[in-house]
VOVEXMI-459534 format. One record per residue (C-alpha): x, y, z; residue number from 1; residue in one letter; chain. Coordinates in steps of 0.5 Angstrom, whole numbers. Layout:
N
ATOM      u      v      w   nr  rest  kette
ATOM      X      Y      Z  NUM     A      A
...
This chain:
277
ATOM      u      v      w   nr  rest  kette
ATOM     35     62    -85    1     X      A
ATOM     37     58    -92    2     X      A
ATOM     42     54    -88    3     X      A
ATOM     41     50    -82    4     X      A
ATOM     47     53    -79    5     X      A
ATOM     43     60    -79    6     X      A
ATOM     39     57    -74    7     X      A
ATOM     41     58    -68    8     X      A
ATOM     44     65    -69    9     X      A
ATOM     37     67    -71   10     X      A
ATOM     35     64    -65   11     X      A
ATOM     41     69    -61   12     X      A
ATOM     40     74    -64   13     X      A
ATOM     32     75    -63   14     X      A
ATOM     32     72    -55   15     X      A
ATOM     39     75    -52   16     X      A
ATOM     34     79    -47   17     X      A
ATOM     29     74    -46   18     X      A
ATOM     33     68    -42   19     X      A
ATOM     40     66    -41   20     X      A
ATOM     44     65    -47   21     X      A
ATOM     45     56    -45   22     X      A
ATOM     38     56    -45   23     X      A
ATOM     36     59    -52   24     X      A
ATOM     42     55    -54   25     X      A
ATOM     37     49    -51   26     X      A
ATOM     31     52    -54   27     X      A
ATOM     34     52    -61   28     X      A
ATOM     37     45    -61   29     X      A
ATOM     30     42    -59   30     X      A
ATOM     26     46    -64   31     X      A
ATOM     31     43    -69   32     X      A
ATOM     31     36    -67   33     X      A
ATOM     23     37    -67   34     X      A
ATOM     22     39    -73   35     X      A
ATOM     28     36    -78   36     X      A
ATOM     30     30    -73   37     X      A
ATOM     37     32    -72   38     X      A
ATOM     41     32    -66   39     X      A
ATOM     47     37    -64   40     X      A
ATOM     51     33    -67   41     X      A
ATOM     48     33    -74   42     X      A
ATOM     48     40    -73   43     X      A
ATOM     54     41    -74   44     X      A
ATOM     55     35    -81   45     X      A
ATOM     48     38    -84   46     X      A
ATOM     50     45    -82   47     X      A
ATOM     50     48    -90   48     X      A
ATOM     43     43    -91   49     X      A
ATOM     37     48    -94   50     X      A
ATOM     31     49    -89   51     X      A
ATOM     25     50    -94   52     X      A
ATOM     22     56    -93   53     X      A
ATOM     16     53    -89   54     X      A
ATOM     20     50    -83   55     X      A
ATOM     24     58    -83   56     X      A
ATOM     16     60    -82   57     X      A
ATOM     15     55    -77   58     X      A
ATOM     21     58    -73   59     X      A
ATOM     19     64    -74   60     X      A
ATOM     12     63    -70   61     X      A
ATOM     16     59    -64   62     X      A
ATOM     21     65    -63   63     X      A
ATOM     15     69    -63   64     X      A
ATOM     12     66    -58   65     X      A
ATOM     17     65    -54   66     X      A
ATOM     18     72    -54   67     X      A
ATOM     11     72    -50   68     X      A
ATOM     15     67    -45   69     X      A
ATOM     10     61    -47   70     X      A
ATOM     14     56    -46   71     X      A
ATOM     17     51    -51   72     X      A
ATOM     14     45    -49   73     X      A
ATOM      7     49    -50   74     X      A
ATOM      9     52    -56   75     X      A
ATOM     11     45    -59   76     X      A
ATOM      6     41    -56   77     X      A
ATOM     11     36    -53   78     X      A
ATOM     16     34    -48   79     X      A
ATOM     21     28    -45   80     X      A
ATOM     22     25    -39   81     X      A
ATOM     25     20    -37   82     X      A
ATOM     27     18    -44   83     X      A
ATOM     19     18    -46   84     X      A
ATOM     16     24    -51   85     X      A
ATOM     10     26    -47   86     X      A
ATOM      4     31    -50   87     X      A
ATOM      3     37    -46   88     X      A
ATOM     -2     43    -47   89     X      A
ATOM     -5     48    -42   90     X      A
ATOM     -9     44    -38   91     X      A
ATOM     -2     40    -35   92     X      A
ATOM      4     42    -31   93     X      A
ATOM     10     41    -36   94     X      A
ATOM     14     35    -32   95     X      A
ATOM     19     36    -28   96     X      A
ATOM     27     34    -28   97     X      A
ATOM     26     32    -20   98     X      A
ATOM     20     29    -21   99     X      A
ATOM     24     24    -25  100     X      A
ATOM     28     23    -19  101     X      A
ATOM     22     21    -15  102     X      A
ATOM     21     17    -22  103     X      A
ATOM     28     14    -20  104     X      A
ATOM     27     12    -12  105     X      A
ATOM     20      9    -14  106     X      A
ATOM     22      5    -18  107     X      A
ATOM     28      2    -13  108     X      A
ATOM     21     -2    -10  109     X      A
ATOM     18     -9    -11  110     X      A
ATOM     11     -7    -13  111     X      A
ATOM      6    -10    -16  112     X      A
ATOM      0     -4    -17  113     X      A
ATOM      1      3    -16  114     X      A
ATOM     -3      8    -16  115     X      A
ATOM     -2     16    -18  116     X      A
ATOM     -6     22    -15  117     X      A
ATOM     -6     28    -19  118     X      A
ATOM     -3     26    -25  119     X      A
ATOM     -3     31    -29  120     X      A
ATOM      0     29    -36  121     X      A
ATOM      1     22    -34  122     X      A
ATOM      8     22    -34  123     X      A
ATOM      9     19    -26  124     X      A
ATOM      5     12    -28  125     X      A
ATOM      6     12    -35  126     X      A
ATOM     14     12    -32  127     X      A
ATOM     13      6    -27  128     X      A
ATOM      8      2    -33  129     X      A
ATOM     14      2    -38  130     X      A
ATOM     20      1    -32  131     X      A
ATOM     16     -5    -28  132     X      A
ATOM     11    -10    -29  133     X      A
ATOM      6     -6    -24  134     X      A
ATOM     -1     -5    -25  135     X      A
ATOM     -2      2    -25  136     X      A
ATOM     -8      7    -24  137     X      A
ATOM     -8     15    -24  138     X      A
ATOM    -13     20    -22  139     X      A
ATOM    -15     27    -23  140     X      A
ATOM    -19     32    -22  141     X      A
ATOM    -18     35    -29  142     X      A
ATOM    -23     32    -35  143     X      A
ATOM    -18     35    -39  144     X      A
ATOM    -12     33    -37  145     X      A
ATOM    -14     25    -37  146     X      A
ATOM    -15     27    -44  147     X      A
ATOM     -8     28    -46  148     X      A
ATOM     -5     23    -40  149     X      A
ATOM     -9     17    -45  150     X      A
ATOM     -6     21    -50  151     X      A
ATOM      0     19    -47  152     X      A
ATOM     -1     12    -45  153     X      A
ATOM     -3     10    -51  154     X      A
ATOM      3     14    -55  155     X      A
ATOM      7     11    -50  156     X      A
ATOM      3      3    -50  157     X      A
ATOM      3      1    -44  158     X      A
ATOM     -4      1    -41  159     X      A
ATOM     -7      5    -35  160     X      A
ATOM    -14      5    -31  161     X      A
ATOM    -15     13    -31  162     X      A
ATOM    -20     16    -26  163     X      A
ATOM    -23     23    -26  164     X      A
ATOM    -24     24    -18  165     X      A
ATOM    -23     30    -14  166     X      A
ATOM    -19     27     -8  167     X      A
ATOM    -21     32     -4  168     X      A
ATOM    -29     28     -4  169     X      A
ATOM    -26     21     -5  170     X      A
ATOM    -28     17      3  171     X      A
ATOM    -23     10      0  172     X      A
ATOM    -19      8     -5  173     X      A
ATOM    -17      1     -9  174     X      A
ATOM    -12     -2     -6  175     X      A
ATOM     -4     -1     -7  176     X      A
ATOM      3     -3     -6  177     X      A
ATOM      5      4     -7  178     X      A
ATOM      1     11     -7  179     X      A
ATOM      5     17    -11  180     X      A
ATOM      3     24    -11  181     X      A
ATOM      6     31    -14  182     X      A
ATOM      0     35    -11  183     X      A
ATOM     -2     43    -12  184     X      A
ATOM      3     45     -6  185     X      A
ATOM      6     52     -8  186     X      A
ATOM      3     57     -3  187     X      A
ATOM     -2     63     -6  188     X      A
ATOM      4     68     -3  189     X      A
ATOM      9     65     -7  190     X      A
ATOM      6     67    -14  191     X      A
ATOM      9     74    -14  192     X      A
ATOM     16     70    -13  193     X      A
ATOM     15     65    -20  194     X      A
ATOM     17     67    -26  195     X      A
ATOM     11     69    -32  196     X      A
ATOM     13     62    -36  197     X      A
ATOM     10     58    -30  198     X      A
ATOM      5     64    -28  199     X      A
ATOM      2     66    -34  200     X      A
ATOM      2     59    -38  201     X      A
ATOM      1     53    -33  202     X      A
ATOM     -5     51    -30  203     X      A
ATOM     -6     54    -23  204     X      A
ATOM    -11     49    -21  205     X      A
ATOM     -5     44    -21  206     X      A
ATOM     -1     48    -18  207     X      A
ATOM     -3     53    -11  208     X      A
ATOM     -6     52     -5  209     X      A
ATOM     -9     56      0  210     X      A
ATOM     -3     59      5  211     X      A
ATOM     -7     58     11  212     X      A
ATOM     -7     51      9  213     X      A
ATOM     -2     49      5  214     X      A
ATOM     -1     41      7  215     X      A
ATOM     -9     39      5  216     X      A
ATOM     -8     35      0  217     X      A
ATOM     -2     31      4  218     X      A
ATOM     -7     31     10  219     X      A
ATOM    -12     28      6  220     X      A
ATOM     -8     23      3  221     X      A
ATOM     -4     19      9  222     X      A
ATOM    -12     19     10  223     X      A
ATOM    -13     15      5  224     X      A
ATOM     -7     12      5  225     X      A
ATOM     -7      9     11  226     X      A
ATOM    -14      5      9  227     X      A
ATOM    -12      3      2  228     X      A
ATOM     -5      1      3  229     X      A
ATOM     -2     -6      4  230     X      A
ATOM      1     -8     10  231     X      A
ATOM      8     -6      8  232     X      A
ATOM      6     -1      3  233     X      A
ATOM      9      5      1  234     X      A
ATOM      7     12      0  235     X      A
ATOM     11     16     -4  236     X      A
ATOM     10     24     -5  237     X      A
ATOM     14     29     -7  238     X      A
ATOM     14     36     -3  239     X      A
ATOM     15     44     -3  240     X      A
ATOM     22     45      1  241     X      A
ATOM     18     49      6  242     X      A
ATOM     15     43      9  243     X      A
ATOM     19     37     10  244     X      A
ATOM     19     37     18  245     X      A
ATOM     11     39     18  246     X      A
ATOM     10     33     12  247     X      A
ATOM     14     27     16  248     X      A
ATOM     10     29     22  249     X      A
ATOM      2     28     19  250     X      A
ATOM      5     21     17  251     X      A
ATOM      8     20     24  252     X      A
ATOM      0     22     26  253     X      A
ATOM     -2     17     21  254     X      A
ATOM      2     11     25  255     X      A
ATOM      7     11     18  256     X      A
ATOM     13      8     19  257     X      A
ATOM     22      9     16  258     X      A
ATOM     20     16     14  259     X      A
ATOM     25     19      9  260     X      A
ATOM     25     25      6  261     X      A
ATOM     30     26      1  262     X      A
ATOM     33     32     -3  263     X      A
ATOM     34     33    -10  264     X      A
ATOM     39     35    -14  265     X      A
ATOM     39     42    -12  266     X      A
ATOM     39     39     -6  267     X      A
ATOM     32     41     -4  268     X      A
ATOM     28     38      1  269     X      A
ATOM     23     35     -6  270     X      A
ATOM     21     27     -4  271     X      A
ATOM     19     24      2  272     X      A
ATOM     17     15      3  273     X      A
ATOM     14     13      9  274     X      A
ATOM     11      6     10  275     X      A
ATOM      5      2     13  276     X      A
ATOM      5     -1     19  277     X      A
């Protein structure tokens, strides 16, 4: 790999069996813009530039690695969302693209604090702190995942109060004008259908719940919604597809009222906003 333009062959030719042809191509522009800053554009102007030959190492151990199905966010160390660069390991779920659209519809709002259950990286308040005038809170469960999300914050300067709490444990919360929330909600009976990427590398306390259970910790929350909302304060989840009707039904229990449930881009039934009486 002299030249910049041997990398994205180099990237084909040793991936072609392990993802779609689009996906290591994207694998490949991220890996250079991460390592040399240039974009698919410079790409093509600096395609004769050299690559010294510890940046060709370090390309080398990223396709190494993406070969174990590790995915490139891990390997990297990072990831964006919603045009904000965000830390990730392990001990975080690598946030998604619907999230960002739960992200979009949130901020649609007039709020003026929020709080997040679940936040895992931190990309859900950090979003709100940078897009509103909001004072955010966000808990976890995780120690370790709170540490990357102050992580976050602090890259992204916006200033967040973090709370390490199991949900699941807490009788009340502060109160909000709006509550959001991606908890664990793919069933146990599901993993046999998740790809290795996610099974093998992505931490499973964030992502499953119990199939005799599935909705606990939405059941919890409207709990707690339902005490800690503002009168005209908003609740906010995202879903699995599975659970619309189910979902709307706990918060019609609750006595929340103008339910929505909205589909995603993949025209999946992913978020649902309700609001207190």
């Amino acid at each position: 790999m002299e030249k910049l333009s041997n990398i994205i062959g180099y990237f084909k030719a040793e991936l072609f069996d392990v993802a779609q042809e689009g996906e290591v191509l994207s694998w490949a522009y991220i890996t250079i813009e991460h390592l040399l800053g240039y974009n698919r554009s410079d790409c093509i102007i600096q395609a004769n530039k050299d690559i010294a030959s510890e940046i060709s190492d370090k390309i080398k151990q990223i396709v190494f690695d993406l070969k174990t199905k590790k995915p490139l966010q891990y390997i990297l160390g990072e990831t964006e969302f919603y045009g904000l660069k965000f830390k990730v390991n392990e001990h975080t779920l690598i946030p998604r693209p619907e999230t960002e659209e739960l992200v979009d519809w949130i901020l649609q709002e007039d709020f003026k604090s929020a709080l997040d259950i679940g936040t895992g990286s931190g990309c859900i308040p950090i979003s709100l702190a940078k897009n509103s005038k909001a004072i955010l809170s966000a808990i976890d469960v995780s120690e370790n995942a709170l540490k990357v999300a102050k992580e976050n914050a602090e890259m992204n300067d916006v200033k967040i109060n973090f709370i390490q709490q199991d949900i699941l444990k807490v009788d009340a919360l502060p109160k909000v004008d709006l509550i959001v929330s991606n908890p664990p909600y793919v069933l146990d009976t599901e993993k046999k259908l998740m790809m290795a990427n996610v099974l093998d590398h992505e931490p499973h306390l964030a992502l499953f719940v119990p199939n005799d259970n599935p909705l606990l910790f939405y059941k919890k929350i409207a709990d707690l919604a339902d005490k800690s909302l503002v009168k005209g304060g908003k609740l906010f989840f995202e879903i699995n597809e599975q659970f619309g009707q189910e979902t709307i039904a706990i918060l019609s229990d609750y006595g929340f009222v103008n339910i929505e449930l909205k589909k995603d881009i993949n025209d999946k039934d992913r978020m649902i906003k309700a609001m207190k009486k």
